[in-house]
CHARMM-style PDB file with segment names, atoms N, HN, CA, C and O in Angstrom:
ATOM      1  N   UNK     1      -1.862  46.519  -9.706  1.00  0.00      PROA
ATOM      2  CA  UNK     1      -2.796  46.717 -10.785  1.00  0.00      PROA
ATOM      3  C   UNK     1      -2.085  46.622 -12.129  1.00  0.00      PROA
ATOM      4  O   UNK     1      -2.562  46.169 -13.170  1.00  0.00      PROA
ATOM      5  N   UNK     2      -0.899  47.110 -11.943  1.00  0.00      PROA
ATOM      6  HN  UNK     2      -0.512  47.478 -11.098  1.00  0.00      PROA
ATOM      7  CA  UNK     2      -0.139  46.920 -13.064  1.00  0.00      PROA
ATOM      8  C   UNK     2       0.418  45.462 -14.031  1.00  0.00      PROA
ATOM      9  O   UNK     2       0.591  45.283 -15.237  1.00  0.00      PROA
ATOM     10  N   UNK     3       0.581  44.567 -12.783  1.00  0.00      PROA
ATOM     11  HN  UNK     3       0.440  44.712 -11.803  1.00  0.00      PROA
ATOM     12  CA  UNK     3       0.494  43.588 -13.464  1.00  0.00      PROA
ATOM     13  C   UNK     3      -0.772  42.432 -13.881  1.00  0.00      PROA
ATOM     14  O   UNK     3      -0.703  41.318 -14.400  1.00  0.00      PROA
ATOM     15  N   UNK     4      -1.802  43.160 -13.451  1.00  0.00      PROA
ATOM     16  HN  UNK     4      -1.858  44.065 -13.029  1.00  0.00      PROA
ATOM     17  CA  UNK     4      -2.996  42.384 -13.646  1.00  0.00      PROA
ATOM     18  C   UNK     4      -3.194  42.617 -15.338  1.00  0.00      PROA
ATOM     19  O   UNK     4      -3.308  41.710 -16.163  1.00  0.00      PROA
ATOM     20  N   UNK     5      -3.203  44.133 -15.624  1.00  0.00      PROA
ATOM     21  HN  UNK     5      -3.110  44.870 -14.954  1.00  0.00      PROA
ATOM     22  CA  UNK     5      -3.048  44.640 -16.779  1.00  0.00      PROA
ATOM     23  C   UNK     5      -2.199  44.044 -17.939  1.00  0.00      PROA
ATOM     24  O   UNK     5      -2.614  43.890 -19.088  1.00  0.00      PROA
ATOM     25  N   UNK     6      -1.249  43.803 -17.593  1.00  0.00      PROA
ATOM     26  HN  UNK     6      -0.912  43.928 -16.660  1.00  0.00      PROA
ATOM     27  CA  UNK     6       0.140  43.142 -18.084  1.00  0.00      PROA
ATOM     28  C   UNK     6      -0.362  41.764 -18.900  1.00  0.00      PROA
ATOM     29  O   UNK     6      -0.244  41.505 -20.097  1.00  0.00      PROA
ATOM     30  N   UNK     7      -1.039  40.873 -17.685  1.00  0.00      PROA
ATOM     31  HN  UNK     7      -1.134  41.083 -16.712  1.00  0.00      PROA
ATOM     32  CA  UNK     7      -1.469  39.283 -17.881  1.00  0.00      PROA
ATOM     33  C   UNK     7      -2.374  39.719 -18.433  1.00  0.00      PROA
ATOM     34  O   UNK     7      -2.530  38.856 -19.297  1.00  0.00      PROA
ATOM     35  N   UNK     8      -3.065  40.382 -18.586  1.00  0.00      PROA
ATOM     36  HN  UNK     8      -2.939  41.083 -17.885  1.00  0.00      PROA
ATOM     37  CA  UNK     8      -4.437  40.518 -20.045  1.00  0.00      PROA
ATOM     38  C   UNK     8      -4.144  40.770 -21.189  1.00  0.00      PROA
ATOM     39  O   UNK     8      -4.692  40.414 -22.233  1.00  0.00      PROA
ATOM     40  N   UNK     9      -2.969  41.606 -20.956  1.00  0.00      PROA
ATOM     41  HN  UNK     9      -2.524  41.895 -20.108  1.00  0.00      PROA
ATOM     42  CA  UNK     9      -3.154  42.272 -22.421  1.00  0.00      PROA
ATOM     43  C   UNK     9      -2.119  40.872 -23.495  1.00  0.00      PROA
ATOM     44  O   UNK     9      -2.331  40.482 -24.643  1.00  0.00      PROA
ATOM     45  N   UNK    10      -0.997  40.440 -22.461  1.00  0.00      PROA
ATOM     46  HN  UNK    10      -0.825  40.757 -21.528  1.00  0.00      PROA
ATOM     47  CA  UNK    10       0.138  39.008 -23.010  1.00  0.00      PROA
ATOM     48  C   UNK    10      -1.068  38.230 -23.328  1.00  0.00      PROA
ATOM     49  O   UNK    10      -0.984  37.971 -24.529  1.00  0.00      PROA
ATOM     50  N   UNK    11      -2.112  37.746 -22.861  1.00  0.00      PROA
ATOM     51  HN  UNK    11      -2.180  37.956 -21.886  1.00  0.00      PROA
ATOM     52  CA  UNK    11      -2.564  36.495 -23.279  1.00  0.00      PROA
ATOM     53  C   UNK    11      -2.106  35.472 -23.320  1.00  0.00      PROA
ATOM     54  O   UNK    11      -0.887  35.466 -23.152  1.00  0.00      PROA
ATOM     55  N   UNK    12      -2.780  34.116 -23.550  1.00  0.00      PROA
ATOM     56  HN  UNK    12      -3.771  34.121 -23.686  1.00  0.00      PROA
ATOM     57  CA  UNK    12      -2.278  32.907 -24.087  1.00  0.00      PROA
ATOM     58  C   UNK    12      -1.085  32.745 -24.583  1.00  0.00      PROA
ATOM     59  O   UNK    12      -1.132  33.656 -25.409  1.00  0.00      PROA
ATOM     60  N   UNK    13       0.055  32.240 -24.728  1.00  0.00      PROA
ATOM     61  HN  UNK    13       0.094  31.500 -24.057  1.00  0.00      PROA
ATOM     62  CA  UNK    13       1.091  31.994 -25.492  1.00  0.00      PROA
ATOM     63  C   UNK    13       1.714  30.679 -25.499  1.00  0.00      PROA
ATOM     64  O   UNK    13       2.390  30.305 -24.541  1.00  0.00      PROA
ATOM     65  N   UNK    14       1.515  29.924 -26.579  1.00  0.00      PROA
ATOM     66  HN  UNK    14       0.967  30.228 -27.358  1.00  0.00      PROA
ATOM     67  CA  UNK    14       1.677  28.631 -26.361  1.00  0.00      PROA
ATOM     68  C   UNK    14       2.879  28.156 -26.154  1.00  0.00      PROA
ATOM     69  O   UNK    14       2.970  27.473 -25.134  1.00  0.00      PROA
ATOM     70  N   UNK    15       3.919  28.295 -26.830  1.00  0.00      PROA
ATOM     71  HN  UNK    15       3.845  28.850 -27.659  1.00  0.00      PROA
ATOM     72  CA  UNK    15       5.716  28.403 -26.343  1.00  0.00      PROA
ATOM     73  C   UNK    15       5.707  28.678 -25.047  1.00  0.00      PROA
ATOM     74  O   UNK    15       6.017  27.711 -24.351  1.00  0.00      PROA
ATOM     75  N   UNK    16       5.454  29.691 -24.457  1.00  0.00      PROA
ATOM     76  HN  UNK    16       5.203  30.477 -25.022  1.00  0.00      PROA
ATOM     77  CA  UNK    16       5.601  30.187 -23.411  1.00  0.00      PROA
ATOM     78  C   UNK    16       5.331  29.146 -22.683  1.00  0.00      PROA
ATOM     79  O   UNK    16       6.192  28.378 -22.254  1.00  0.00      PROA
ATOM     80  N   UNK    17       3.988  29.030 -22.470  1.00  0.00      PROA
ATOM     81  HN  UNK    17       3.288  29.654 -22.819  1.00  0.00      PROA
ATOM     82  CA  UNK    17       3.257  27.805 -21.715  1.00  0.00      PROA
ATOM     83  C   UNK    17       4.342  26.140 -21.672  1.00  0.00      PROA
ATOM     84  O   UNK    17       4.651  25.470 -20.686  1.00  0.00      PROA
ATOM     85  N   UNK    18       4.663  25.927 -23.053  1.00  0.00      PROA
ATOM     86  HN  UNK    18       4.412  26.470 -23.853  1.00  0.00      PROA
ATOM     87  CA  UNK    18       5.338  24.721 -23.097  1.00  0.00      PROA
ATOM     88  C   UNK    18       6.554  24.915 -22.344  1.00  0.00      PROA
ATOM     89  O   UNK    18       7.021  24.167 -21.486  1.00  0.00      PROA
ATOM     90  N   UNK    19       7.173  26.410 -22.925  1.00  0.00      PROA
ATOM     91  HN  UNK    19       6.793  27.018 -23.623  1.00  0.00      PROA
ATOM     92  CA  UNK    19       8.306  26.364 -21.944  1.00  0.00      PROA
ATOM     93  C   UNK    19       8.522  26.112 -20.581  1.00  0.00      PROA
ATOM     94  O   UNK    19       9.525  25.611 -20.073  1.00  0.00      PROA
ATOM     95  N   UNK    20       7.304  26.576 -19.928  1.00  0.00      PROA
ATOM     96  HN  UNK    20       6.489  26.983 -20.340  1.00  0.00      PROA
ATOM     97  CA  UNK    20       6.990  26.639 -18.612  1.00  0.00      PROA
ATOM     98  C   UNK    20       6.761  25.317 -18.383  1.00  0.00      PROA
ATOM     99  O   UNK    20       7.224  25.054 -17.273  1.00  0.00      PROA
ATOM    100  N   UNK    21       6.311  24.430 -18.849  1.00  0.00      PROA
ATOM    101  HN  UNK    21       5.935  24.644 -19.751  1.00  0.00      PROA
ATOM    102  CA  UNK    21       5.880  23.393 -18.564  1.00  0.00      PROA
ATOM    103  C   UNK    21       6.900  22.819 -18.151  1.00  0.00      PROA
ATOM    104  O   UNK    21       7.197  22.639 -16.970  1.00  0.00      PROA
ATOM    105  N   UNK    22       7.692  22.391 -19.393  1.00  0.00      PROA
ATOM    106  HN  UNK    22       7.451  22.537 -20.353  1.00  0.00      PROA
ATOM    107  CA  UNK    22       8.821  21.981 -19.219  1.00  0.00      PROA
ATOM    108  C   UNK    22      10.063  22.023 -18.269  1.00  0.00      PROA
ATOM    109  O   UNK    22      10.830  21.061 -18.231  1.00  0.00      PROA
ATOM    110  N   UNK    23      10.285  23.264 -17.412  1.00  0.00      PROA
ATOM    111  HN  UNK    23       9.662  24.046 -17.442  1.00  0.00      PROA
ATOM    112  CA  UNK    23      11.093  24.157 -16.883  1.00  0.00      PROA
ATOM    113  C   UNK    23      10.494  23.000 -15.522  1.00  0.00      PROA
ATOM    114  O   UNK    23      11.190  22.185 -14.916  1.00  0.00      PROA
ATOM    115  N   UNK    24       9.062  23.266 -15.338  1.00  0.00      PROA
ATOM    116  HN  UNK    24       8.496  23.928 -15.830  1.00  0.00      PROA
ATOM    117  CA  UNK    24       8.067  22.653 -14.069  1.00  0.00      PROA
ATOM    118  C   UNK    24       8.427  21.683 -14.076  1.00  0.00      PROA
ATOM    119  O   UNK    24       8.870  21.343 -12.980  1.00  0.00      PROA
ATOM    120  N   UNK    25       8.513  20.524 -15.278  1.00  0.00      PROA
ATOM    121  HN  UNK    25       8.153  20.800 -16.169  1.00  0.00      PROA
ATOM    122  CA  UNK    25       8.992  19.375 -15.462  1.00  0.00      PROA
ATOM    123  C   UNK    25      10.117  18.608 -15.292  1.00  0.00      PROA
ATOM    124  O   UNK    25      10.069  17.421 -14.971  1.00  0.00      PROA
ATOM    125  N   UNK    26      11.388  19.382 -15.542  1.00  0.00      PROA
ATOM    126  HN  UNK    26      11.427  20.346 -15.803  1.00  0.00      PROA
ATOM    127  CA  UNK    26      12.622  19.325 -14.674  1.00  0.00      PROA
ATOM    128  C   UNK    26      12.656  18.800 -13.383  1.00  0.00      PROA
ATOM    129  O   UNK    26      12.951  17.693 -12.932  1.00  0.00      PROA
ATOM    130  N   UNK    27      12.196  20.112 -12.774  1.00  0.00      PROA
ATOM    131  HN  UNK    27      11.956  21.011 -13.140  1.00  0.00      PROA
ATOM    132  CA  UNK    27      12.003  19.980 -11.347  1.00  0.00      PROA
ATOM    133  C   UNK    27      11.363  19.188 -10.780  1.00  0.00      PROA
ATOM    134  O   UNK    27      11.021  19.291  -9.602  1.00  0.00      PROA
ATOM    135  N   UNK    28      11.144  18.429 -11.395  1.00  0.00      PROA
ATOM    136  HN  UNK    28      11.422  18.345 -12.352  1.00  0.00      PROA
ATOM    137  CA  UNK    28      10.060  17.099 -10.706  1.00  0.00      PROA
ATOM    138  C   UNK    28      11.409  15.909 -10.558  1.00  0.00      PROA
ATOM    139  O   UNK    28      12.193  15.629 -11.465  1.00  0.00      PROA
ATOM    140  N   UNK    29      11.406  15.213  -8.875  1.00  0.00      PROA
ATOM    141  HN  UNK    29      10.768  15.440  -8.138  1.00  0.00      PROA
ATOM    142  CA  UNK    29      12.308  14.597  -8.651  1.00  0.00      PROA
ATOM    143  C   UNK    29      11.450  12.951  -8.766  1.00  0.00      PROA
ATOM    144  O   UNK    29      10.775  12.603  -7.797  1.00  0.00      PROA
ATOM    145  N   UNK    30      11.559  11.962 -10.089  1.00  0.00      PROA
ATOM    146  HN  UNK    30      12.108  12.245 -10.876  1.00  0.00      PROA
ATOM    147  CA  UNK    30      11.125  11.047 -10.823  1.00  0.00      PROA
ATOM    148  C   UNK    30      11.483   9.634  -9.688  1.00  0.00      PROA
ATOM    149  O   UNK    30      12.654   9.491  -9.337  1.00  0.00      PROA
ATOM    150  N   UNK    31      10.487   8.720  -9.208  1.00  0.00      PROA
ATOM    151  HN  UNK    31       9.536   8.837  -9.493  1.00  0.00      PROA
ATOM    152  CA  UNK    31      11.093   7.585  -8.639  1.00  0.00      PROA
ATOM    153  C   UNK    31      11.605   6.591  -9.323  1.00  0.00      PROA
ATOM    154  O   UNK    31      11.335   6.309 -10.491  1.00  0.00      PROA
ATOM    155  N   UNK    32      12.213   6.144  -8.744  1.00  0.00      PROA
ATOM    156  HN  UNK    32      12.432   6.373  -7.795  1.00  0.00      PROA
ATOM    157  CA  UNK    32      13.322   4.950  -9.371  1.00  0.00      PROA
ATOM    158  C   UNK    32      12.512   3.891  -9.758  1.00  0.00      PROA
ATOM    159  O   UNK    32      11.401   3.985  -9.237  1.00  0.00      PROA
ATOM    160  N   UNK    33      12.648   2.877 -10.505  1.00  0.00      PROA
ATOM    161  HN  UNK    33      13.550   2.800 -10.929  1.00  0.00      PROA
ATOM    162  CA  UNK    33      12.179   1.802 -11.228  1.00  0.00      PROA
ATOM    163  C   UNK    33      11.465   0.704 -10.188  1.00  0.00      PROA
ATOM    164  O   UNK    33      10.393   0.104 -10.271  1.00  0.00      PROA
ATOM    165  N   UNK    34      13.032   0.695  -8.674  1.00  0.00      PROA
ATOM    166  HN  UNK    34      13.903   1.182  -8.607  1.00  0.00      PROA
ATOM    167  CA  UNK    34      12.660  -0.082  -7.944  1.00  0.00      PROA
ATOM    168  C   UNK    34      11.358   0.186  -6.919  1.00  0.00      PROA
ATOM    169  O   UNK    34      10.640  -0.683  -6.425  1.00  0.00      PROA
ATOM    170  N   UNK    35      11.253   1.740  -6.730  1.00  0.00      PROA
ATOM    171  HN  UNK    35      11.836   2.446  -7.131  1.00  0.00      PROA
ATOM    172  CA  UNK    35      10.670   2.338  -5.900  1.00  0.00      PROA
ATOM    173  C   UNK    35       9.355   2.430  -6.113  1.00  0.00      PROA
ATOM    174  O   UNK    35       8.448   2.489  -5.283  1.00  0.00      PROA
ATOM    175  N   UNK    36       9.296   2.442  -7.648  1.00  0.00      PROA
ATOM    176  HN  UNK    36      10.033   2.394  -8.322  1.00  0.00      PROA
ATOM    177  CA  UNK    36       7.872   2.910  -8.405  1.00  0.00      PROA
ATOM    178  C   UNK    36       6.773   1.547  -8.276  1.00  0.00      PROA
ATOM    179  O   UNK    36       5.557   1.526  -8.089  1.00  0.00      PROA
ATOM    180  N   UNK    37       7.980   0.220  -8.500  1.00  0.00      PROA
ATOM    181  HN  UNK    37       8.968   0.237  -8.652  1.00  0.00      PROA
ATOM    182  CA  UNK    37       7.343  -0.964  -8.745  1.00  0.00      PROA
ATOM    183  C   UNK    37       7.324  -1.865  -7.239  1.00  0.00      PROA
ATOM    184  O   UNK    37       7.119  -3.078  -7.277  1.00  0.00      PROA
ATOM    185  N   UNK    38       7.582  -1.074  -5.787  1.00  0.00      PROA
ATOM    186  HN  UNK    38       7.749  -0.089  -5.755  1.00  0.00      PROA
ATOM    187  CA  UNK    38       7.525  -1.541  -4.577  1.00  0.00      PROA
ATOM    188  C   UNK    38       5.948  -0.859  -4.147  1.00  0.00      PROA
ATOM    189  O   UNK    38       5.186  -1.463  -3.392  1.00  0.00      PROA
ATOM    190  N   UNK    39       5.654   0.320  -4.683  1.00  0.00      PROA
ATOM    191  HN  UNK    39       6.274   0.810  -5.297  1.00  0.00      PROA
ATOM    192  CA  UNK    39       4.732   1.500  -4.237  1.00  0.00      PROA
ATOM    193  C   UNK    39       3.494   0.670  -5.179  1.00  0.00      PROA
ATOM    194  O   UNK    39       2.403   0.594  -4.613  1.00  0.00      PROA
ATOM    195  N   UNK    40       3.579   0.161  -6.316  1.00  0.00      PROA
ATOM    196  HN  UNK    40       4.465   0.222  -6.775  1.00  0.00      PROA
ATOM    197  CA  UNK    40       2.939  -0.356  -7.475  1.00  0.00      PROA
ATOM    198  C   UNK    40       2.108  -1.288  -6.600  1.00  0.00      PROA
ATOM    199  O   UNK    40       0.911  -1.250  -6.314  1.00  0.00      PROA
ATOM    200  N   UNK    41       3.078  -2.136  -6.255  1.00  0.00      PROA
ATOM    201  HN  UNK    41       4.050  -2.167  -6.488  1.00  0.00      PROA
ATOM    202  CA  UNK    41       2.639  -3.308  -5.579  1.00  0.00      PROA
ATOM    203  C   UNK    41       1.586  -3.015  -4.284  1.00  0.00      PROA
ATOM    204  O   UNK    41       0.466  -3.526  -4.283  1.00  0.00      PROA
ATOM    205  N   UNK    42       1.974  -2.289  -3.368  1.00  0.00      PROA
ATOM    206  HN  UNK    42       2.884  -1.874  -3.369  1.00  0.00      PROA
ATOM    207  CA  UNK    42       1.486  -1.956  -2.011  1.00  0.00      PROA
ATOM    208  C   UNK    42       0.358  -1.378  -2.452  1.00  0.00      PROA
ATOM    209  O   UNK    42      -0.526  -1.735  -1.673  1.00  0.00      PROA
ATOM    210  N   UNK    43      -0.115  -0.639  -3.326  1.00  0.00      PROA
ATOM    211  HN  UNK    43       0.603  -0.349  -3.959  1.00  0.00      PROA
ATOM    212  CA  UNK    43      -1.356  -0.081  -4.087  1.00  0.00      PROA
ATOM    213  C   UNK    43      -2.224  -1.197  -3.982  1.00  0.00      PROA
ATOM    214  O   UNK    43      -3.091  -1.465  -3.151  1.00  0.00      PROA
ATOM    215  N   UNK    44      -1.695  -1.977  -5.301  1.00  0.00      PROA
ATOM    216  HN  UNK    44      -0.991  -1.759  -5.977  1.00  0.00      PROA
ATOM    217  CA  UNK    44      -2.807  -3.267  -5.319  1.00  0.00      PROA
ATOM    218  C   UNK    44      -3.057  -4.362  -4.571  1.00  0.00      PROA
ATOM    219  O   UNK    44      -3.961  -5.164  -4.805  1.00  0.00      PROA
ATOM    220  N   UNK    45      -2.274  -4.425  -3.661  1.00  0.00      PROA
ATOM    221  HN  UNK    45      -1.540  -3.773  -3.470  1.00  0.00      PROA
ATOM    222  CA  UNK    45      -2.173  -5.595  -2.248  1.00  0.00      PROA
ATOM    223  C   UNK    45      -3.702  -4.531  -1.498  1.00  0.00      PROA
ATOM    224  O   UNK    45      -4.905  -4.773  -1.397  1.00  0.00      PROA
ATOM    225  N   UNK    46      -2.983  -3.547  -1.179  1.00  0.00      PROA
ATOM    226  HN  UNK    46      -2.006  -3.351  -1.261  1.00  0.00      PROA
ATOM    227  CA  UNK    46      -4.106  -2.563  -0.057  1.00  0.00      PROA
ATOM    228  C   UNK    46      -5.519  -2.523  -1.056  1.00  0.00      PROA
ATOM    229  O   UNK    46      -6.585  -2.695  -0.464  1.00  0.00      PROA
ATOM    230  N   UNK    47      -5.551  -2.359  -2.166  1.00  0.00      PROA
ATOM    231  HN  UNK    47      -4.685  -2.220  -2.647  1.00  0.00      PROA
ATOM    232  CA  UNK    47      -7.010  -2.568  -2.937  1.00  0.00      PROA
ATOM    233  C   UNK    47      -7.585  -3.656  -3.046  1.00  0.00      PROA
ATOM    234  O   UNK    47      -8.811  -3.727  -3.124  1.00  0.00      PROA
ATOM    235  N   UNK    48      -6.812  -4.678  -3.070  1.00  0.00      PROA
ATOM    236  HN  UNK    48      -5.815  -4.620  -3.007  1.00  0.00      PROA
ATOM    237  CA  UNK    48      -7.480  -6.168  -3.250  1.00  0.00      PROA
ATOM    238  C   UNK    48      -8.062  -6.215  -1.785  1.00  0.00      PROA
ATOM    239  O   UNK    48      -9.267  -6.428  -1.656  1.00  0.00      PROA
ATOM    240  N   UNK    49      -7.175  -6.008  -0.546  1.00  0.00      PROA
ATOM    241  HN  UNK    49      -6.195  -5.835  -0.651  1.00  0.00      PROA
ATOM    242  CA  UNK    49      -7.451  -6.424   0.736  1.00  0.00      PROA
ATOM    243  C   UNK    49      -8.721  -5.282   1.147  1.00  0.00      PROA
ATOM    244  O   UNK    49      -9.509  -5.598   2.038  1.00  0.00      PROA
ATOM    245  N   UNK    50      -8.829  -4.249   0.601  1.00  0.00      PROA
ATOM    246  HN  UNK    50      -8.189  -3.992  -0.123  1.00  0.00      PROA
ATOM    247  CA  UNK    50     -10.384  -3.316   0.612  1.00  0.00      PROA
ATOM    248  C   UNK    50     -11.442  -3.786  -0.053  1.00  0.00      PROA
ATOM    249  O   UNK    50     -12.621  -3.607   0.252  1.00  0.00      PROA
ATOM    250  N   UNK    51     -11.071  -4.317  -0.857  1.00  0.00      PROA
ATOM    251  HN  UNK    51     -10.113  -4.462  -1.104  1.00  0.00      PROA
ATOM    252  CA  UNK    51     -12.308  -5.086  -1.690  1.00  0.00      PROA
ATOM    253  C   UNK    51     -12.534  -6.308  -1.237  1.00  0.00      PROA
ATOM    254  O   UNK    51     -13.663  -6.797  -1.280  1.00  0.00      PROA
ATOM    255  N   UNK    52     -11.669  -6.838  -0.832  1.00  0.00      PROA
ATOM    256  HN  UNK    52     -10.752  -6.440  -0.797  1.00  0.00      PROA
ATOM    257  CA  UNK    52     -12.175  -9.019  -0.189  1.00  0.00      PROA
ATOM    258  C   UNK    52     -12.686  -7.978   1.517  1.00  0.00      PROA
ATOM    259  O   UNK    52     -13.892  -7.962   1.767  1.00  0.00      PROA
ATOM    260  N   UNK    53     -12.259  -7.641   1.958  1.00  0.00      PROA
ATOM    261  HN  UNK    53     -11.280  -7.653   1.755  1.00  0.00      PROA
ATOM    262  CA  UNK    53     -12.978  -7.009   3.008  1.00  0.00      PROA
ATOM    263  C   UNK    53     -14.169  -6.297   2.818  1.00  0.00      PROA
ATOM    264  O   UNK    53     -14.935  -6.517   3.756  1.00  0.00      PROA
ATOM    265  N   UNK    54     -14.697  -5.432   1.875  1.00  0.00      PROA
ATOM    266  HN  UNK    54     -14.075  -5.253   1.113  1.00  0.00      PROA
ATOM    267  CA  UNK    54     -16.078  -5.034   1.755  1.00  0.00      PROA
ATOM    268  C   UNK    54     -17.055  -5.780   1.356  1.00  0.00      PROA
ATOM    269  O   UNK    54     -18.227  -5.713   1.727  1.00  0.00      PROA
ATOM    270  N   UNK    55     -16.291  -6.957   0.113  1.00  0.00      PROA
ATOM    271  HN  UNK    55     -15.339  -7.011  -0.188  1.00  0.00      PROA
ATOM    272  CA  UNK    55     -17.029  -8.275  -0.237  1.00  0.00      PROA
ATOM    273  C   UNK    55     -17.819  -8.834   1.124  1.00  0.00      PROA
ATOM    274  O   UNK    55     -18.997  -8.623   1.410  1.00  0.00      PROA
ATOM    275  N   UNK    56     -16.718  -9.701   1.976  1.00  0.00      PROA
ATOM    276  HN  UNK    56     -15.761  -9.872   1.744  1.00  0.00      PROA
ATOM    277  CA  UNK    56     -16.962 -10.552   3.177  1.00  0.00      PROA
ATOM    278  C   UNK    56     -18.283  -9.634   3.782  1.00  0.00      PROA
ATOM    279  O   UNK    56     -19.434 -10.059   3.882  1.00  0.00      PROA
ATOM    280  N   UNK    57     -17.837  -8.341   4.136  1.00  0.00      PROA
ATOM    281  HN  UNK    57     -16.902  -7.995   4.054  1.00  0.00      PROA
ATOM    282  CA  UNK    57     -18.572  -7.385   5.242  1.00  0.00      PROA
ATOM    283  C   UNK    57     -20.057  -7.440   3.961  1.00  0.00      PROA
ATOM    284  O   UNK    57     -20.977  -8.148   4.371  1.00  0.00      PROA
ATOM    285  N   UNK    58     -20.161  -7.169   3.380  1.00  0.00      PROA
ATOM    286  HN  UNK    58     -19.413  -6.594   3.047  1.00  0.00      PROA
ATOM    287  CA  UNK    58     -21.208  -7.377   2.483  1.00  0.00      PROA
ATOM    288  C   UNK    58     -22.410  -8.462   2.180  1.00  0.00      PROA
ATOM    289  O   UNK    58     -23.613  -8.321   1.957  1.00  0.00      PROA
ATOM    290  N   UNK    59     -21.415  -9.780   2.288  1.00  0.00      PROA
ATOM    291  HN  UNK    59     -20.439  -9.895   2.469  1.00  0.00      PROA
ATOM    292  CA  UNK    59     -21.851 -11.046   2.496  1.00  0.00      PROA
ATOM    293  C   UNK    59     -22.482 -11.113   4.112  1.00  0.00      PROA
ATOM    294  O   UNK    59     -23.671 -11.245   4.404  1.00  0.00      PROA
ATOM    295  N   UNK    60     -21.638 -11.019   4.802  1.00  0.00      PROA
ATOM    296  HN  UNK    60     -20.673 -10.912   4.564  1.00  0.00      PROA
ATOM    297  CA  UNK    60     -22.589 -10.620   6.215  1.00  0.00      PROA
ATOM    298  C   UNK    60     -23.576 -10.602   6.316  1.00  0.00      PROA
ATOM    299  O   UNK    60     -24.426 -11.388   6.735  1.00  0.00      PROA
ATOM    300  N   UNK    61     -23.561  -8.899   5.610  1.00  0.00      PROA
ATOM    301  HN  UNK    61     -22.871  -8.260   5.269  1.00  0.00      PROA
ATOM    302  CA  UNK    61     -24.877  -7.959   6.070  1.00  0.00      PROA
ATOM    303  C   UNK    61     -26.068  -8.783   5.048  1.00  0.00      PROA
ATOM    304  O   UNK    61     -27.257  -8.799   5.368  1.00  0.00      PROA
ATOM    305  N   UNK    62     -25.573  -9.420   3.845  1.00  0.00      PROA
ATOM    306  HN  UNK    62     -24.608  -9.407   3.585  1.00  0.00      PROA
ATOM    307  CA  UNK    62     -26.880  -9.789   3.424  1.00  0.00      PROA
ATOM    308  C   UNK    62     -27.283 -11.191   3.632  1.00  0.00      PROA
ATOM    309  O   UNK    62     -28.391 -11.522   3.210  1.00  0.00      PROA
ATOM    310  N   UNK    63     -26.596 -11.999   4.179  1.00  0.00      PROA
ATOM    311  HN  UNK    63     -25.695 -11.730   4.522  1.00  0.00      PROA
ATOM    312  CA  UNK    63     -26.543 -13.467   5.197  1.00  0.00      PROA
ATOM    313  C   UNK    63     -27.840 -13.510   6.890  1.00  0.00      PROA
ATOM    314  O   UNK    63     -28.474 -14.435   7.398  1.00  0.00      PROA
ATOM    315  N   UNK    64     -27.698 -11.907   7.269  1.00  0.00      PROA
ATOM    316  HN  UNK    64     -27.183 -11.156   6.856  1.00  0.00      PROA
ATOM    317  CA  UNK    64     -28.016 -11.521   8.581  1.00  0.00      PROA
ATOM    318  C   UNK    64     -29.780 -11.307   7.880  1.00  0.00      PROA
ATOM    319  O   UNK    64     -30.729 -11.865   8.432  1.00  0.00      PROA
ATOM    320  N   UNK    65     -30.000 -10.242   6.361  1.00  0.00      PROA
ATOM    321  HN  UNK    65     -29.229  -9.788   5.913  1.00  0.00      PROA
ATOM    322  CA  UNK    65     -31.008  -9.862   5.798  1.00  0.00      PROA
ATOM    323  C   UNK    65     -31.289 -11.061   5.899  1.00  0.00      PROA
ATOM    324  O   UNK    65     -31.700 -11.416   7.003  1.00  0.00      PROA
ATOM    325  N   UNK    66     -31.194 -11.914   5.008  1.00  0.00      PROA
ATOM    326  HN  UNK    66     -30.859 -11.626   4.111  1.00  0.00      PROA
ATOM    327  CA  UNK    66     -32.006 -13.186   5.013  1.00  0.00      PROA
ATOM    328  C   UNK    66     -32.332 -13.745   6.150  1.00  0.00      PROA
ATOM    329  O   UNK    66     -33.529 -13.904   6.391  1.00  0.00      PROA
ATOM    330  N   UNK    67     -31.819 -13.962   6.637  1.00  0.00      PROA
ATOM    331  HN  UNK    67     -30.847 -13.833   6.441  1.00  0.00      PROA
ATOM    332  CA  UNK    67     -32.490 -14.655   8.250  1.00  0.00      PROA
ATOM    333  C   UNK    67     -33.490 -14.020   9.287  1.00  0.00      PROA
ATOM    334  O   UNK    67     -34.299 -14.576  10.030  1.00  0.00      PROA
ATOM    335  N   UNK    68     -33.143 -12.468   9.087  1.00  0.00      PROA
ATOM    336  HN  UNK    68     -32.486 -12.016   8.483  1.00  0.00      PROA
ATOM    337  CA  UNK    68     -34.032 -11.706   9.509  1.00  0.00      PROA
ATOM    338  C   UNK    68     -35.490 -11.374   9.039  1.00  0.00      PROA
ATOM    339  O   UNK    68     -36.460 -11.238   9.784  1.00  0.00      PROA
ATOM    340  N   UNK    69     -35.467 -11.222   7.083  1.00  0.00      PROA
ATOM    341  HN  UNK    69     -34.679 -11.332   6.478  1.00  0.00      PROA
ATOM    342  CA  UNK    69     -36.491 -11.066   6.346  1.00  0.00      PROA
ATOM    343  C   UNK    69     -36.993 -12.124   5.977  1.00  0.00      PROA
ATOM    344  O   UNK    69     -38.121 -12.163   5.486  1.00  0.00      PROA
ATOM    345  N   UNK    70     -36.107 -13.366   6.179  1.00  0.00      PROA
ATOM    346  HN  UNK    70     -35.191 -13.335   6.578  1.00  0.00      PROA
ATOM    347  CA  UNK    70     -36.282 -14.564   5.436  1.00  0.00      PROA
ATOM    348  C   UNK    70     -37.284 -14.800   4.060  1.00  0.00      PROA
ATOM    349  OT1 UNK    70     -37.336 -15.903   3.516  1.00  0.00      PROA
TER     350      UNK     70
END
């Protein structure tokens, strides 16, 4: 209870906060140039190939509508 009390009464403190941030920020282990721009790539390969695949599957389903509803 005591420290619930504590965090109300400190409030907001913006230093504090930045400090903290920062401290958090350190500790963050950053990927390498090569790593960032291998992961970069595999992103947009796997999105293009989700999208020409929902396209096609799309085209299908409305290829099948027409023939059916004509």
């Amino acid at each position: 209870m005591a420290k619930t009390e504590e965090a109300q009464k400190s409030g907001f403190n913006p230093n504090e906060f930045a400090k903290e941030t920062k401290e958090e920020l350190d500790k963050v282990v950053w990927p390498s140039r090569q790593q960032l721009i291998g992961e970069s790539v595999s992103v947009i390969l796997m999105v293009t190939l989700s999208a020409t695949t929902i396209y096609f599957v799309d085209q299908l389903f409305h290829w099948a509508q027409v023939k059916v509803f004509g």
